[in-house]
C-alpha positions as CSV (number, residue, x, y, z in Angstrom):
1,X,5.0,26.4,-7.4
2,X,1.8,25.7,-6.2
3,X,1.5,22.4,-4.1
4,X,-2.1,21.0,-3.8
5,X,-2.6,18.7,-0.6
6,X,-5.5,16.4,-0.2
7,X,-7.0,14.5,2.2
8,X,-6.7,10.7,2.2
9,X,-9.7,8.5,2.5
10,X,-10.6,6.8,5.3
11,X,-11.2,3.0,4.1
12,X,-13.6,1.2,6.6
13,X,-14.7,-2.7,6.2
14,X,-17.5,-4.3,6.6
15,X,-15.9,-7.3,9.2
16,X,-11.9,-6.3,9.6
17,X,-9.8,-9.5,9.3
18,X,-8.9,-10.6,12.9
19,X,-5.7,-11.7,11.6
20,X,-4.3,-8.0,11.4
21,X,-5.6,-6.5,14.6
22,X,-2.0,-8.3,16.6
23,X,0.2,-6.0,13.9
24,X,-1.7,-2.4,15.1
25,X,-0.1,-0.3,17.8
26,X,-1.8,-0.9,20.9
27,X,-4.2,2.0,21.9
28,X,-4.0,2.9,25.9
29,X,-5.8,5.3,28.0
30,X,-3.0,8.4,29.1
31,X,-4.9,10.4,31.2
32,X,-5.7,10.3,35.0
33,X,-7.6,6.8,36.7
34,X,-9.5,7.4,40.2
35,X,-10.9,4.5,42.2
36,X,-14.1,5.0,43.9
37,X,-15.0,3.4,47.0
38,X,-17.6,5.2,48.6
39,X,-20.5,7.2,48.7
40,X,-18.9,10.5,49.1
41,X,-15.9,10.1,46.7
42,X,-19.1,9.0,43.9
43,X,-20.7,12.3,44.8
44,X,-17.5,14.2,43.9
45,X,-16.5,12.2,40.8
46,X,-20.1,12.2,39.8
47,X,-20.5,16.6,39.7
48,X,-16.9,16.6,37.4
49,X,-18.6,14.2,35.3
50,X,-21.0,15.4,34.4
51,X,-19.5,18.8,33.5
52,X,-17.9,17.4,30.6
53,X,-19.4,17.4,27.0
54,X,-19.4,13.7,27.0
55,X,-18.8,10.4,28.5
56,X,-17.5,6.4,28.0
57,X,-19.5,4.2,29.7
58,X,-18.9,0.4,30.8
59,X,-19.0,-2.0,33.0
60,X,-16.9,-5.4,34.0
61,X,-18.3,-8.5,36.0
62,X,-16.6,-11.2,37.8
63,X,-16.0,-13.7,35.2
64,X,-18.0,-17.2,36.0
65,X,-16.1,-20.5,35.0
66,X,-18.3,-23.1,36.9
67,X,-22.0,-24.0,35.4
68,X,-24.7,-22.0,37.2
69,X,-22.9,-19.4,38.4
70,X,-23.3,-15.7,38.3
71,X,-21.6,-12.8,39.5
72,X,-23.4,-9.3,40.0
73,X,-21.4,-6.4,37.9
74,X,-18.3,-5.3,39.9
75,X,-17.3,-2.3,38.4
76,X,-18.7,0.1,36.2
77,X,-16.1,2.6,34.9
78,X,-17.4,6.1,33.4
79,X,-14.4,8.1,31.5
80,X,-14.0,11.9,29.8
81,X,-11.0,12.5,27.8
82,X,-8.5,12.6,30.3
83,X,-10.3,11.4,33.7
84,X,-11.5,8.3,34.2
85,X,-13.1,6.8,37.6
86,X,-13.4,3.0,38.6
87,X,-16.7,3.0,40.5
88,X,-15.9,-0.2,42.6
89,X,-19.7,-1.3,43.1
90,X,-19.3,-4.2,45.1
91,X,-18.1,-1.9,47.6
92,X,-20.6,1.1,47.0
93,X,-23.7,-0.2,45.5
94,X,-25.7,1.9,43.4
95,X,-25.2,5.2,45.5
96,X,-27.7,8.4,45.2
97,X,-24.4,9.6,43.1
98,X,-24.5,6.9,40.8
99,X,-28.0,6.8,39.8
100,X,-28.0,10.7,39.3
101,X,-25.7,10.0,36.4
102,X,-27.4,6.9,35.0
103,X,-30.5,8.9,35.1
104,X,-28.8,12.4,33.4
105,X,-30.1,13.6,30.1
106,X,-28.3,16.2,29.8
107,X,-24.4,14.6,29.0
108,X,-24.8,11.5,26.4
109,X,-22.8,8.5,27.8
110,X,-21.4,6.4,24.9
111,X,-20.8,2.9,25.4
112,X,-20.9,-1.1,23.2
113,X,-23.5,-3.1,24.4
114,X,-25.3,-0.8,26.4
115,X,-28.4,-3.3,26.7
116,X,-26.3,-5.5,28.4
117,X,-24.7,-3.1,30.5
118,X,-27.9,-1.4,31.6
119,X,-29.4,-4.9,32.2
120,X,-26.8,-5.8,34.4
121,X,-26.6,-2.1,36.6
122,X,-30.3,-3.0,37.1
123,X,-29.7,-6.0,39.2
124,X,-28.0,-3.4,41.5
125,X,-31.0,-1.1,42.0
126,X,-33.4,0.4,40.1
127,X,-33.3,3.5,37.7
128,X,-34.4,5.0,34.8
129,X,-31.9,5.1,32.3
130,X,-30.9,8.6,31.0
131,X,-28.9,9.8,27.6
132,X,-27.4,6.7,26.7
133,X,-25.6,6.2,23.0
134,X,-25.1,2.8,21.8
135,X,-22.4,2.9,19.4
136,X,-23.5,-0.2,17.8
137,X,-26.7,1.4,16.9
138,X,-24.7,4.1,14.7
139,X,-21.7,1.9,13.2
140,X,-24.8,-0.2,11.7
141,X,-25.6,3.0,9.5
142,X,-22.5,3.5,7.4
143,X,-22.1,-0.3,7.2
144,X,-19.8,-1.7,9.6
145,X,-21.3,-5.1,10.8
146,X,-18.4,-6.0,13.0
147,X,-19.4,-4.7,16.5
148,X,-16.8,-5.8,19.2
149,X,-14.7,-2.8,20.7
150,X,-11.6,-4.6,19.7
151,X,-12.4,-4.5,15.9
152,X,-14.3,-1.6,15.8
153,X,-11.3,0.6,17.2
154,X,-8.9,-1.3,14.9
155,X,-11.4,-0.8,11.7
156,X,-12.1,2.8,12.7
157,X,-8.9,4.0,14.1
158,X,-6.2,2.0,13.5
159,X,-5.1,0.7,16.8
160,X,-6.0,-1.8,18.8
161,X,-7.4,-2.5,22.2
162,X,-5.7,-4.9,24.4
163,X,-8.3,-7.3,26.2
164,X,-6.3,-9.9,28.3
165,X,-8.1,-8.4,31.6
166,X,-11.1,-9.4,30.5
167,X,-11.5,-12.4,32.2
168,X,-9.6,-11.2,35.5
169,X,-11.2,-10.9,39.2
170,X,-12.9,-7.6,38.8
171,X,-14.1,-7.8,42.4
172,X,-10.4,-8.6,44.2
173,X,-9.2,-6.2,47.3
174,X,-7.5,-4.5,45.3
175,X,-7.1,-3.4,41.5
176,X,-4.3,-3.5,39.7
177,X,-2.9,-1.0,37.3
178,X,-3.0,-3.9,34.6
179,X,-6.9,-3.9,35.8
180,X,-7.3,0.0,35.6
181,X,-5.7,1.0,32.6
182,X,-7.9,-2.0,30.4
183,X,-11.2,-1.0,32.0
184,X,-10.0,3.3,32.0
185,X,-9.2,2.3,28.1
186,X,-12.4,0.9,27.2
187,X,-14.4,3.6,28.5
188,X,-12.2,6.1,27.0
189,X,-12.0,4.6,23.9
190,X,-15.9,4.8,23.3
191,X,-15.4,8.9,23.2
192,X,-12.6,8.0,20.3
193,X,-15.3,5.7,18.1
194,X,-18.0,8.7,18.6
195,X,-15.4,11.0,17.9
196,X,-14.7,9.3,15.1
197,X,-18.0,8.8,13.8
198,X,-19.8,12.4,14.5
199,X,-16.4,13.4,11.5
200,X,-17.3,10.6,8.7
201,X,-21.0,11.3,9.3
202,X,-19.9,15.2,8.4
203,X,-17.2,15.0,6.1
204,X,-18.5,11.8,4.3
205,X,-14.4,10.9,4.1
206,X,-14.8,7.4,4.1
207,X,-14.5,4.3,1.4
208,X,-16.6,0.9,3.0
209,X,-15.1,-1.9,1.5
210,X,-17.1,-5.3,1.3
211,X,-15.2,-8.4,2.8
212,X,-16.4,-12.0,2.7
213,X,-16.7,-13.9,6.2
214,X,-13.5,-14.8,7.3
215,X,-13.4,-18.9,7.3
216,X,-14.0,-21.0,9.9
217,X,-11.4,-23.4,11.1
């Protein structure tokens, strides 16, 4: 008997309901997190970056709750699949290192927002920014108009991303893991949506399905 398998569609949306992101499994970073505090540990973790074929880029800031205020970004975290370093840049400053692998061309660094990000690393010091990929750009193309990390990785991949350290002192002493494992997953997960996106682009797998805004309460 001859059994025929097929592959099942992927079914994007336009905006994914907010309401069903809480029932996904939650999508966490496994592989190894390195802090970086100084010049010579950025050198190190800078060469095995940019070895690898690709890398998730971001970048967290000291939240601000009083009018006026403004914090400088505190940490800029750079991920491959299984690595990811915490470049603690209130402590280091945009080190030789560090602008080397802003400025590469040669490894694309995926990331949300870069405009933002990029704005924000040039408080810090000047450079000129290299191979950046702004996922945003590319989601746009096969229709997704919901941009945040959160629902793209939920739209795109099923899970979602846990973002409750958002708002948390990014430039305390000392991290912790609750700290490293949101900003190592969000860096991480960028390589997942590109991933991702590089195989609907190829295989054309996909059904977009039209939703109407969600209501406003």
């Amino acid at each position: 008997m001859h059994l025929e398998t097929r592959r099942m569609t992927k079914i994007l949306y336009n905006k994914f309901p907010k309401a069903q992101i809480s029932s996904l499994p939650t999508a966490v970073f496994g592989g190894r997190i390195i802090v970086v505090l100084s010049p010579s540990e950025a050198e190190k973790a800078v060469n095995y970056l940019l070895s690898a074929p690709m890398l998730g880029i971001d970048t967290e800031t000291r939240p601000c709750f009083k009018r006026g205020q403004q914090h400088k970004v505190s940490l800029l975290q750079v991920s491959t699949e299984d690595t990811c370093f915490l470049f603690r840049l209130n402590h280091t400053g945009l080190t030789p290192a560090i602008i080397r692998l802003l400025e590469n061309k040669t490894v694309p660094m995926i990331g949300l927002s870069l405009r933002d990000d990029i704005f924000g690393l040039h408080k810090l010091g000047d450079f000129k920014p290299g191979l950046f990929v702004d996922l945003q750009d590319h989601v746009k193309e096969i229709g997704i108009e919901d941009l945040s990390l959160q629902k793209l990785y939920a739209n795109m991949l099923g899970q979602k991303i846990n973002k409750r350290q958002q708002l948390s002192n990014w430039e305390r002493d000392i991290l912790d893991d609750r700290q490293k494992d949101y900003a190592a997953t969000d860096a991480w997960a960028c390589i997942q949506l590109y991933k991702e996106l590089q195989r609907l682009r190829a295989t054309n797998d996909y059904e977009l399905r039209i939703v109407e805004s969600e209501p406003t309460v």
